[in-house]
C-alpha positions in Angstrom: 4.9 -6.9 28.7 2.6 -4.9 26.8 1.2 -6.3 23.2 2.6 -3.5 21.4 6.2 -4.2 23.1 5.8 -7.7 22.3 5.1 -6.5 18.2 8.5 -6.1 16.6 7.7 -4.2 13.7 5.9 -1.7 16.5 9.1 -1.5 18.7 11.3 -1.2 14.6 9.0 2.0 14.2 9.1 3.2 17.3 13.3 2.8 17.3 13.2 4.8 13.7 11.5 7.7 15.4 13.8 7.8 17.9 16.7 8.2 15.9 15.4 10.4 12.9 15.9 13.4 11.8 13.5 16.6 12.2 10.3 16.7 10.0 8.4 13.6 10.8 5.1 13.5 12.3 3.5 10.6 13.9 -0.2 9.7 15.0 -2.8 6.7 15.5 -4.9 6.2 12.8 -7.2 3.9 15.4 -6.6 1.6 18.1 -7.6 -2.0 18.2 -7.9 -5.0 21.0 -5.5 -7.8 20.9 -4.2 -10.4 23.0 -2.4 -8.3 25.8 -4.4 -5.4 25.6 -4.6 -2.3 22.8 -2.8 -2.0 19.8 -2.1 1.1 17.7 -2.2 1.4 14.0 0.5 3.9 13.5 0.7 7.2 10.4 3.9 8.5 9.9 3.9 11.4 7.5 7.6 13.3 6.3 7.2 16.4 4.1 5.2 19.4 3.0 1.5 19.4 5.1 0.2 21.9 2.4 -3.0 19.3 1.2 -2.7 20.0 -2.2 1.1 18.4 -2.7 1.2 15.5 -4.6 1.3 12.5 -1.9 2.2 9.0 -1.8 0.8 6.5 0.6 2.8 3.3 1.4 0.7 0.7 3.6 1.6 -2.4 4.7 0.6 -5.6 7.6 -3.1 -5.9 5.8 -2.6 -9.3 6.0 -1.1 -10.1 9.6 0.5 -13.2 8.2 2.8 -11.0 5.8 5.3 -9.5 8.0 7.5 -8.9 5.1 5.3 -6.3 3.7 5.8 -4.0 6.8 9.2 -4.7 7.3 10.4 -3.6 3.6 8.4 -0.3 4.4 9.9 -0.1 7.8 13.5 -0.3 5.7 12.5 2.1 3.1 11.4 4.9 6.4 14.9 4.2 8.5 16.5 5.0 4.9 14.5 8.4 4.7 14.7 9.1 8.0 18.1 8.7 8.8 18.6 10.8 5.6 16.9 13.5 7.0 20.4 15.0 8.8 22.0 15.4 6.0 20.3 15.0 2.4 19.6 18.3 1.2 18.7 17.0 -1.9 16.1 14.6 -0.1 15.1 18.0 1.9 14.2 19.9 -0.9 12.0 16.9 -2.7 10.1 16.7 1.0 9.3 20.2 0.0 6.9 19.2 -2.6 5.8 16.0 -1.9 4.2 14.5 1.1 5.1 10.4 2.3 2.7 8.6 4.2 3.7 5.6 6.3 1.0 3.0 7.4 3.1 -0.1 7.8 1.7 -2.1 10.6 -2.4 -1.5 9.6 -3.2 -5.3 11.2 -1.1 -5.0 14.2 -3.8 -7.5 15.9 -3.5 -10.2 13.4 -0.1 -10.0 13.3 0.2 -10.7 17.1 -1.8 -13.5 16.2 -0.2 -14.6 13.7 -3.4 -14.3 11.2 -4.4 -13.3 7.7 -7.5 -11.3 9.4 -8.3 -9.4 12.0 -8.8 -10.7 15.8 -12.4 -10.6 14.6 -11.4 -12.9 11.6 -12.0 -10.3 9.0 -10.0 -10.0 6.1 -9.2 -6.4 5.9 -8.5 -7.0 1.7 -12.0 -8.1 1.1 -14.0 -5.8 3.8 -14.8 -3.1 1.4 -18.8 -2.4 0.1 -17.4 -3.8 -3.5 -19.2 -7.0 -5.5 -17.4 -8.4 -8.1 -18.6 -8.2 -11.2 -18.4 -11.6 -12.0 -17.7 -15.3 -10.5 -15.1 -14.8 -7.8 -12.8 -17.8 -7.1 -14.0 -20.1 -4.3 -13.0 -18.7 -0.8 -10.1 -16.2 -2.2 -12.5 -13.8 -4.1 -14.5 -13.2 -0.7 -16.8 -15.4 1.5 -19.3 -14.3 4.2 -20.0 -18.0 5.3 -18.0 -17.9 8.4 -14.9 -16.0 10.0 -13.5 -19.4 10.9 -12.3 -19.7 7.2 -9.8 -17.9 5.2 -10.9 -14.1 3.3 -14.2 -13.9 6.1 -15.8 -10.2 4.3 -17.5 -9.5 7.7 -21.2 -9.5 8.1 -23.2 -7.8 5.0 -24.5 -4.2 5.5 -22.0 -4.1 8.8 -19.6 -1.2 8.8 -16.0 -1.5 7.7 -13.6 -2.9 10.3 -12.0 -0.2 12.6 -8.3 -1.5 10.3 -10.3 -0.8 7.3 -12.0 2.6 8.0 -8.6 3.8 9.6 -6.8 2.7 6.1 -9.6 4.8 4.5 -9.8 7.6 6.2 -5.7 7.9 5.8 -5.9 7.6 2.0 -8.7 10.6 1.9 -7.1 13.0 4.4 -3.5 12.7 3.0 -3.8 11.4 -0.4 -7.0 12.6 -1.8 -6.9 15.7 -1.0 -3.8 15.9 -3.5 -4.9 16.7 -7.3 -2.2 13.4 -8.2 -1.2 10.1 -5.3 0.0 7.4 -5.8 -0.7 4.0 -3.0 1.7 1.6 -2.7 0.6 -1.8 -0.8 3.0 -4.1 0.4 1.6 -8.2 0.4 3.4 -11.3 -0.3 2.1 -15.1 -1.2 1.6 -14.9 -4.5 3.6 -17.5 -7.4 7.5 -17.0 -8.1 7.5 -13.8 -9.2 7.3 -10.1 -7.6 4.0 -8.8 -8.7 2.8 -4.9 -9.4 -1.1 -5.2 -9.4 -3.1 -2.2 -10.2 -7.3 -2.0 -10.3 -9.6 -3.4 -11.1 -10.0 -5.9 -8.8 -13.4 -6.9 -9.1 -14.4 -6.4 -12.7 -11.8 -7.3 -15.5 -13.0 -3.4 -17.6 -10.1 -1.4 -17.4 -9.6 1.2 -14.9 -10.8 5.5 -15.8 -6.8 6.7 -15.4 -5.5 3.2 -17.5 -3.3 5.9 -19.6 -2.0 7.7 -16.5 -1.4 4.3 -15.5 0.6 3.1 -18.0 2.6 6.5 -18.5 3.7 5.8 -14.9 4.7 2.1 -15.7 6.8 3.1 -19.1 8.8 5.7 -17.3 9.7 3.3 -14.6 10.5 0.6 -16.9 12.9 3.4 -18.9 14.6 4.2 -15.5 14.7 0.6 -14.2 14.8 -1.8 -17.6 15.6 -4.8 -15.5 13.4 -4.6 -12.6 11.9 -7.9 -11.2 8.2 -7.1 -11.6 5.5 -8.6 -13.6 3.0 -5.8 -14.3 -0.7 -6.3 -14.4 -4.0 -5.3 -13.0 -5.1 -7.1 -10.7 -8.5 -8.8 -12.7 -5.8 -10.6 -15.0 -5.4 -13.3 -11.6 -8.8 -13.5 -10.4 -11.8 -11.7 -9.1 -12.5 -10.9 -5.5 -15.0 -9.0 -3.9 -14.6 -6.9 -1.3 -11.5 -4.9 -2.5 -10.2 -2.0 -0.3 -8.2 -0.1 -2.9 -10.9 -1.1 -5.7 -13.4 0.8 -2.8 -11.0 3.8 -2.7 -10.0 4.4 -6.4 -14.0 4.6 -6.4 -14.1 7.2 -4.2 -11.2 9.2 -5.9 -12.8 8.5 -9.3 -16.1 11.0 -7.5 -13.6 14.0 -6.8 -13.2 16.1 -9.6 -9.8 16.7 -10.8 -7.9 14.0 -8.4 -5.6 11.1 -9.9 -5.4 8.3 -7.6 -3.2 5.4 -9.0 -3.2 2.5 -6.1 -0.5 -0.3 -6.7 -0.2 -3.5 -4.5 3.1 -5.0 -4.4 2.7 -8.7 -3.8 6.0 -10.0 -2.9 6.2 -14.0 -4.8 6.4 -15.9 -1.8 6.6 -19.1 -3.5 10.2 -18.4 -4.5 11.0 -18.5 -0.8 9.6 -21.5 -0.4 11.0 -23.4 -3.4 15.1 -22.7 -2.0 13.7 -24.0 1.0 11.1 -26.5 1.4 11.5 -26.6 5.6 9.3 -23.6 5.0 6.2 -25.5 4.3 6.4 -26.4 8.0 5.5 -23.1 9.3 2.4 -20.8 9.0 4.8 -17.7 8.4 7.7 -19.7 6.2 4.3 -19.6 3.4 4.4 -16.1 3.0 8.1 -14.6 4.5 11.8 -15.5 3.9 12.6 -17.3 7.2 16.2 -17.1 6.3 18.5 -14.1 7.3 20.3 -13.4 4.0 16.5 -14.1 1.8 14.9 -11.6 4.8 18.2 -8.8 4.1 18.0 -9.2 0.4 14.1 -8.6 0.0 14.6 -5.9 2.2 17.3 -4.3 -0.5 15.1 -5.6 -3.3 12.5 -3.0 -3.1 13.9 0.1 -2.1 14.7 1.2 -6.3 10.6 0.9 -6.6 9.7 2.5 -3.5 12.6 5.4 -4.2 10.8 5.8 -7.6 7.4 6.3 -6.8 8.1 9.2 -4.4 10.2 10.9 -7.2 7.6 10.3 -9.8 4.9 11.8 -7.1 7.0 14.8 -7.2 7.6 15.4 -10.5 4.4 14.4 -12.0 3.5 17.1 -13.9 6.3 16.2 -16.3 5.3 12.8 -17.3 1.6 13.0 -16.3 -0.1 12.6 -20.4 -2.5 14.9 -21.9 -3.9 15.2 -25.9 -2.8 13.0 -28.2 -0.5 11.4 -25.7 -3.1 10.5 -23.2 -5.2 8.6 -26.2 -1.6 6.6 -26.9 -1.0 5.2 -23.7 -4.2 4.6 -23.2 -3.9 2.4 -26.6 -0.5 1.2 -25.7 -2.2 0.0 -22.0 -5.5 -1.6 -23.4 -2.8 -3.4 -26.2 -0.1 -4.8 -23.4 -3.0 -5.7 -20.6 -6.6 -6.1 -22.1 -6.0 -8.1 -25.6 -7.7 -11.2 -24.8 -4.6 -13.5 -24.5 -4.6 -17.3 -26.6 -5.3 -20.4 -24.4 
């Protein structure tokens, strides 16, 4: 059996394309060695090809320990595309907006059954980014060894082939859009279902905070009693290293683009806590082992996913400008950057 038959969130994708409906295109972003031979790192892309649509990127498997992150995207594409014979209302919106799938961007750690690469780099802190500040002890970055956990790779090496893959992605399909948005799938983190946004390696607010927050406010109008805690990122810890840190830096250089990355980190300690047996298993610590948990996160995701495309699309109506881009931008510095009482 080949490695990428042996990869069930490869064989999920490839069993969606199969059964879709017209207007999805597929290609390999790279290829990477594993155990059993090559591995892809799939794109799938639905809707208009024009490069100056709004997009939105969805990426998930990073971390190849965090299956659950690829298979809520691969749930949120078999929704589109089996769609895609007979929404016409979905069929119009693909007009003028373009989806980008990368769920599966660490398909060698994932046969593994690692957080890193099959090199033992951690794709989430491979980025040319230094914090700012003191980084936590091994989670904000370490270059002392890839035999320990969040390994950045050698200084002054190249990216990883995952990581320049991811990168080159973002800037052919997203940032060639004057507005994107990245959504990027992780679990592991506390008891609650997390939206980070940048920074992640300085705790100074991000150049499009107002943009930002104009995206969160109509979100929570539409959805008052979604799960999330909303934050940036700093507001946890430091890291070095960053990816999407690296590539809002590059947006931030193109004139006139709006790049607004968000990492959903699913709270796998919730899992954990309804059932303990988890703690026995490299994979129970960051994915619902259980059937009904695994079906429900799966359901639990799709309103947030649904709305980012729409918003994508219909940005110019909320996007602020004036007076009410100095608002949010008060309203955003008020809710996330008042220093908060020990």
């Amino acid at each position: 059996m080949s490695a990428a038959a042996a990869l069930p969130e490869l064989q999920e994708l490839e069993r969606i394309l199969a059964n879709a409906g017209p207007g999805l295109r597929r290609y390999e972003a790279c290829e990477v060695q594993a155990v059993g031979g090559p591995l892809s790192v799939p794109v799938v892309v639905l809707g208009n090809t024009s490069p100056r649509v709004p997009a939105v990127g969805y990426f998930g498997g990073v971390h190849g320990l965090e299956r659950i992150g690829s298979a809520v995207l691969l749930a949120w594409l078999n929704h589109l595309a089996m769609r895609l014979h007979w929404d016409e209302v979905l069929q119009r919106q693909l007009e003028a907006v373009r989806l980008v799938f990368m769920p599966v961007v660490n398909p060698g750690g994932m046969a593994r059954g690692t957080r890193a690469n099959p090199q033992g780099v951690d794709l989430m802190r491979n980025a040319p980014v230094e914090s700012s500040g003191p980084v936590p002890f091994g989670v904000g970055g370490q270059r002392a060894s890839n035999a320990l956990p969040w390994y950045r790779g050698v200084a002054g090496a190249p990216m990883e082939a995952e990581s320049r893959a991811l990168c080159r992605v973002v800037e052919d399909e997203l940032l060639t859009a004057d507005f994107s948005i990245a959504v990027d799938c992780h679990s592991g983190f506390g008891l609650a279902d997390r939206l980070w946004f940048p920074l992640a390696h300085t705790p100074r607010p991000m150049a499009h905070l107002a943009e930002l927050h104009a995206l969160v406010d109509i979100f929570e109008r539409s959805h008052p009693q979604h799960p999330y805690v909303i934050e940036p990122q700093s507001r946890q810890y430091l890291a070095h290293g960053d990816l999407w840190d690296h590539l809002y830096g590059v947006a931030c250089t193109r004139p006139g683009r709006v790049l607004l990355p968000l990492t959903l980190e699913m709270g796998s300690w919730l899992w954990v806590k309804k059932n303990p047996r988890q703690l026995l298993s490299r994979q129970g610590l960051f994915n619902p082992l259980i059937d009904h948990r695994h079906q429900r996160v799966l359901r639990r995701h799709l309103p947030w996913l649904d709305f980012v495309s729409r918003a994508a699309c219909s940005h110019a109506r909320w996007m602020p400008a004036g007076e009410t881009l100095a608002a949010h931008a008060q309203a955003a510095k008020a809710r996330w950057y008042v220093e908060r009482k020990p």
